[in-house]
matplotlib code that plots the C-alpha trace (Angstrom):
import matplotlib.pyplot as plt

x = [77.5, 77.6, 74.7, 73.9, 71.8, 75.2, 76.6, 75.8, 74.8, 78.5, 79.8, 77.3, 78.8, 81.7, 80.2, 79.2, 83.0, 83.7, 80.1, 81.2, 84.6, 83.1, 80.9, 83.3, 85.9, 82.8, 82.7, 86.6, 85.7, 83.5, 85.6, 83.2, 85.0, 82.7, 80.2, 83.7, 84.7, 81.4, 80.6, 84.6, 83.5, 80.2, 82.9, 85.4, 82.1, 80.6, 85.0, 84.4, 81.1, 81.5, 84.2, 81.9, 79.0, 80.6, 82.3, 79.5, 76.5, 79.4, 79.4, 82.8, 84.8, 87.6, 85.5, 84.2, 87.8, 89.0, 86.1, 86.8, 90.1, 89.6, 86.8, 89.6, 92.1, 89.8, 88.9, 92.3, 92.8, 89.7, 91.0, 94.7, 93.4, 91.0, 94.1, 96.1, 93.7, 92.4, 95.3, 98.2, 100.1, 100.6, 101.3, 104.4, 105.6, 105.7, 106.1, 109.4, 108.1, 104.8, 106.9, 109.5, 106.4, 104.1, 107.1, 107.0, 103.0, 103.9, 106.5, 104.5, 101.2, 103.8, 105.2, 101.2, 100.5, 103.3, 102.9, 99.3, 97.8, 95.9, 96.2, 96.8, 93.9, 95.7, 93.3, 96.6, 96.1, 98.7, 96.8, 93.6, 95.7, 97.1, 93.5, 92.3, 94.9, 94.9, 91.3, 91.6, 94.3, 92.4, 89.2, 91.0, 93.0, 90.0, 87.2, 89.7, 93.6, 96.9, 97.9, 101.5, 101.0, 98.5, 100.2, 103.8, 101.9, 100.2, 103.4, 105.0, 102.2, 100.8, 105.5, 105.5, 102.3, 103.2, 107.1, 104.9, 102.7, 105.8, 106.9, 103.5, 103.3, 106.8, 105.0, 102.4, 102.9, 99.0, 96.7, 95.3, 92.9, 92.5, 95.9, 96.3, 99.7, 103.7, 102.7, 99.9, 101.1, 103.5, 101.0, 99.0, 99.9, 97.5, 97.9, 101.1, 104.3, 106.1, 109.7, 112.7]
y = [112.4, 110.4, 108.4, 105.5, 103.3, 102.9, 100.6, 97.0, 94.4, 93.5, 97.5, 97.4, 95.4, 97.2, 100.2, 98.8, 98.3, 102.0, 103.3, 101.0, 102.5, 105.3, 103.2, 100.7, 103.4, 104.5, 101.0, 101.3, 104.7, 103.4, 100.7, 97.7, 95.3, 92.5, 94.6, 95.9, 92.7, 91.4, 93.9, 94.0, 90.1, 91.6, 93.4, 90.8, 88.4, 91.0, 91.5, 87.1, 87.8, 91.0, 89.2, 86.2, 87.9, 90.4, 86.9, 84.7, 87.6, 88.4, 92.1, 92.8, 96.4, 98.2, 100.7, 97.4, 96.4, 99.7, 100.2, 96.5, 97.6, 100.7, 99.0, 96.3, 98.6, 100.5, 97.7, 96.5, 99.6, 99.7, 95.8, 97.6, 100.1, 97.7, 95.4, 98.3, 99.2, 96.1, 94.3, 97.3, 94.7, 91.6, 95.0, 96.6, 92.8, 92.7, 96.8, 96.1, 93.2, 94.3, 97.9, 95.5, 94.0, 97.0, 99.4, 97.5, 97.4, 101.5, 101.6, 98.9, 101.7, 104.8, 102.9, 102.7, 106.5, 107.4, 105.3, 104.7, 107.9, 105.0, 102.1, 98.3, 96.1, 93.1, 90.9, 87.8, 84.4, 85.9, 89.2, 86.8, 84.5, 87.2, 89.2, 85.7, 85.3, 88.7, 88.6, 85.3, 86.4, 89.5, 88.0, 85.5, 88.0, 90.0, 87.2, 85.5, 86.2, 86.7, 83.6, 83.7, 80.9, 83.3, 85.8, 84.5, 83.3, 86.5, 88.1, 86.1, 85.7, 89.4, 90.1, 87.8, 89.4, 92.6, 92.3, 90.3, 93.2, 95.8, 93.2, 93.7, 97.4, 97.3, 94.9, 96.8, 100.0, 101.0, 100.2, 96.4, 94.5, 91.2, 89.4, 85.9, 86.9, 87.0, 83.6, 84.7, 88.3, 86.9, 85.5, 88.1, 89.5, 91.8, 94.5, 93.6, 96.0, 95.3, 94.1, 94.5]
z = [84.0, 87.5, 88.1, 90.3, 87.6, 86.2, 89.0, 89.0, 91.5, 92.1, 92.4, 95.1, 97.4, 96.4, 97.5, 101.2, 102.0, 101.2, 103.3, 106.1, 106.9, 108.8, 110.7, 112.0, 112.6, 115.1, 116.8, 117.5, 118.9, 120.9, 122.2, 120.4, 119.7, 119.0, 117.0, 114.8, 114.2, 113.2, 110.7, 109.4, 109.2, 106.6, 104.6, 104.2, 102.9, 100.5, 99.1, 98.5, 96.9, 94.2, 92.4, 91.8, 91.2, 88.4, 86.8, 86.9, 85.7, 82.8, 84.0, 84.5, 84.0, 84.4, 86.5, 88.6, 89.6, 90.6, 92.6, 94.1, 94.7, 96.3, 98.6, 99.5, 100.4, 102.8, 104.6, 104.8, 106.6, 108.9, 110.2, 110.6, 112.8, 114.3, 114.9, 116.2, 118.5, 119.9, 120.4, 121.0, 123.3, 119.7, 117.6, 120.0, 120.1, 116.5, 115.3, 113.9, 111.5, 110.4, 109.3, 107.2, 105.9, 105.2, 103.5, 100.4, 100.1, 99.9, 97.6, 95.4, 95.9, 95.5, 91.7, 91.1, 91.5, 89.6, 86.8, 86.2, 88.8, 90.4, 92.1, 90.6, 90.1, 89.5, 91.0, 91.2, 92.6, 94.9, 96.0, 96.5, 98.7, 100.2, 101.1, 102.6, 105.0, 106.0, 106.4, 108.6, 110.4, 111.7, 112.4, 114.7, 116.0, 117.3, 117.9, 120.3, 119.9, 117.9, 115.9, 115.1, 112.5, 110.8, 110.7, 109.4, 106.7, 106.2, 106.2, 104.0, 101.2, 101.4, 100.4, 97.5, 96.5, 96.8, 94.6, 91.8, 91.4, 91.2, 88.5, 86.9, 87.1, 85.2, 82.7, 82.0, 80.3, 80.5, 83.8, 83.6, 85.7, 86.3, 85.9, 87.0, 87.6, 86.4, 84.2, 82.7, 82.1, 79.9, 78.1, 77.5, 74.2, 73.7, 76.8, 77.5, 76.9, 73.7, 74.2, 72.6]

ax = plt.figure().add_subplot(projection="3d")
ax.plot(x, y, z, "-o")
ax.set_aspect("equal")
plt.show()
């Protein structure tokens, strides 16, 4: 049975990313630029803090980092559309590039669905990285303008992320959270596909 004394301090903050969405999709409505960037700001600081929190209170889950996942990706979102809207002019420029970049993030999600019915919760070094600079990127982009350093480096981070974790999800026969990455998944005896 579903019940909210279930979730812990860290699924929480978790949680705000999700209830947000609809609120900063509002401020984009609304043509609020500096009140959606601020609050996308809140949800990128509470994505830094559940992963902490869960680690250092030892209250870590399966459930946790799906639910961490989830909350990422919809954020991730939110700032795309934020992105898109707010600076249309930096997104025609660069349409062409940011589709070569995104098509793998779908097949990688697509490989996901079909194999586990979910999305990955990796959690890599990579992914991390990756989330950061997009995070930066965005920010920047709509607190004062496009940085095309940012945003090379987002692209080319957020693609070797996103091939190491279709090498995991061929890895990993069952769903796993919380790999380091390609290193450490070879390493990890215990969830890790047996080989021939």
């Amino acid at each position: 049975m579903f019940t909210f004394k279930n979730f812990n301090i860290a699924d929480w903050f978790s949680f705000y990313r999700i209830f947000a969405a609809p609120f900063l999709l509002f401020f984009i409505l609304f043509d609020a630029q500096l009140i959606f960037t601020l609050f996308l700001l809140i949800s990128y600081l509470t994505d830094a803090i559940d992963g902490y929190l869960a680690r250092k209170m030892n209250i870590t889950s399966a459930r946790g980092s799906q639910l961490d996942s989830f909350g990422d990706q919809i954020t991730l979102i939110i700032g795309l559309i934020g992105l898109f809207y707010f600076e249309a002019d930096f997104i025609q420029k660069n349409l062409i590039l940011i589709v070569v970049a995104f098509t793998p993030y779908l097949l990688q999600m697509s490989i996901a669905y079909l194999k586990y019915g979910k999305a990955t919760a990796f959690h890599t070094y990579l992914a991390k990285l990756s989330a950061v600079l997009q995070s930066v990127f965005i920010l920047w982009a709509l607190f004062f303008s496009p940085e095309y350093s940012l945003f090379y480096s987002m692209i080319v981070i957020g693609l070797l992320e996103t091939f190491e974790e279709i090498i995991l999800i061929f890895m990993y026969d069952n769903w796993a959270s919380d790999v380091k990455g390609i290193y450490w998944a070879l390493r990890d005896k215990r969830r890790l596909k047996k080989k021939l």
